[in-house]
C-alpha positions in Angstrom: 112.3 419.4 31.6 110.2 422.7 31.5 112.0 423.8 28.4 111.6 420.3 26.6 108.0 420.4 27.4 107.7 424.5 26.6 109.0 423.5 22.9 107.4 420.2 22.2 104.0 421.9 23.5 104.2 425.7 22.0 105.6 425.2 18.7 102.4 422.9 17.9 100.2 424.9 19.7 101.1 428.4 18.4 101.0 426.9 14.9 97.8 425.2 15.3 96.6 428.9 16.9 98.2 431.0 13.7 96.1 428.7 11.5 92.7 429.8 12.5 93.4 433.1 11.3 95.4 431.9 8.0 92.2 430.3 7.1 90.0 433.5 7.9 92.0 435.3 5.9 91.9 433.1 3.2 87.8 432.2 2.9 86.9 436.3 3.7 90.0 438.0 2.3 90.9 436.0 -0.5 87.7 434.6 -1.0 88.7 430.8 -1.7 86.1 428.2 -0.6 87.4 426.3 2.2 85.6 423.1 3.3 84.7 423.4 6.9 86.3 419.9 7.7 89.8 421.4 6.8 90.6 423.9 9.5 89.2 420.8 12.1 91.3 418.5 10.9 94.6 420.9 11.1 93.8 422.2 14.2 93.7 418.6 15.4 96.7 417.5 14.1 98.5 420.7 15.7 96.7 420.2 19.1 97.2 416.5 19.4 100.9 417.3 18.9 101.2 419.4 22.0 99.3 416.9 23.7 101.9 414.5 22.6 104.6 416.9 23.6 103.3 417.3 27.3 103.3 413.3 27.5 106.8 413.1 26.0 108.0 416.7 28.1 106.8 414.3 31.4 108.3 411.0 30.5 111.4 412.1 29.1 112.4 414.2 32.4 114.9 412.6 34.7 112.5 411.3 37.8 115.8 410.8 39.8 115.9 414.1 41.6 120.0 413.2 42.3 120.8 413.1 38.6 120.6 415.7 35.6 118.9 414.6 32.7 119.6 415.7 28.9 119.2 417.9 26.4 116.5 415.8 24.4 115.6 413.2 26.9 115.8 410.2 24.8 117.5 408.2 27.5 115.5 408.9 30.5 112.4 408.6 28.3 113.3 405.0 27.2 113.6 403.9 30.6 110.7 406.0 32.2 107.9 404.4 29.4 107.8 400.4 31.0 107.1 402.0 34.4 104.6 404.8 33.2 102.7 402.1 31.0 102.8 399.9 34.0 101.3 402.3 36.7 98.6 402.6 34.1 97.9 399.1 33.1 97.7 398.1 36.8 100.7 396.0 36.2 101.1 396.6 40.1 102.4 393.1 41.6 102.5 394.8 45.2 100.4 393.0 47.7 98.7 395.0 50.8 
């Protein structure tokens, strides 16, 4: 799980990081008019990515501590989503 979540969050973060220099370089160095709105708008694509990535690095990770999960998670993420939606929507039928 640590590793799925270490790739699916650090690519997109380290990429969306690499591009605020990029575009540094290329409005002082080079000199080319950037609009401000651009480097927001990549840096939130890259950062909602990882944020995406820590939400599929949690629900894809086997939550039955007696088996191993695998390599990509699809699997245990397809039957891990119905009961993470459910713990959040209050879908709770349990009576106290």
């Amino acid at each position: 799980m640590m590793s799925r979540i270490g790739l699916s969050v650090g690519i997109p973060l380290f990429v969306g990081l690499l591009f605020f220099p990029f575009f540094y370089y290329l409005k002082v160095g080079l000199k080319i008019d950037i609009p401000t709105w651009v480097p927001f708008i990549v840096s939130f694509v890259f950062f909602g990515t990882a944020l995406l990535g820590v939400s599929y690095g949690i629900v894809s990770a086997s939550w039955d501590p007696l088996r191993e999960g695998s390599l990509l998670g699809w699997n245990e993420a397809k039957k891990n989503w119905p009961v993470f939606w459910q713990s959040i929507w209050g879908g709770s039928n349990k009576k106290y």
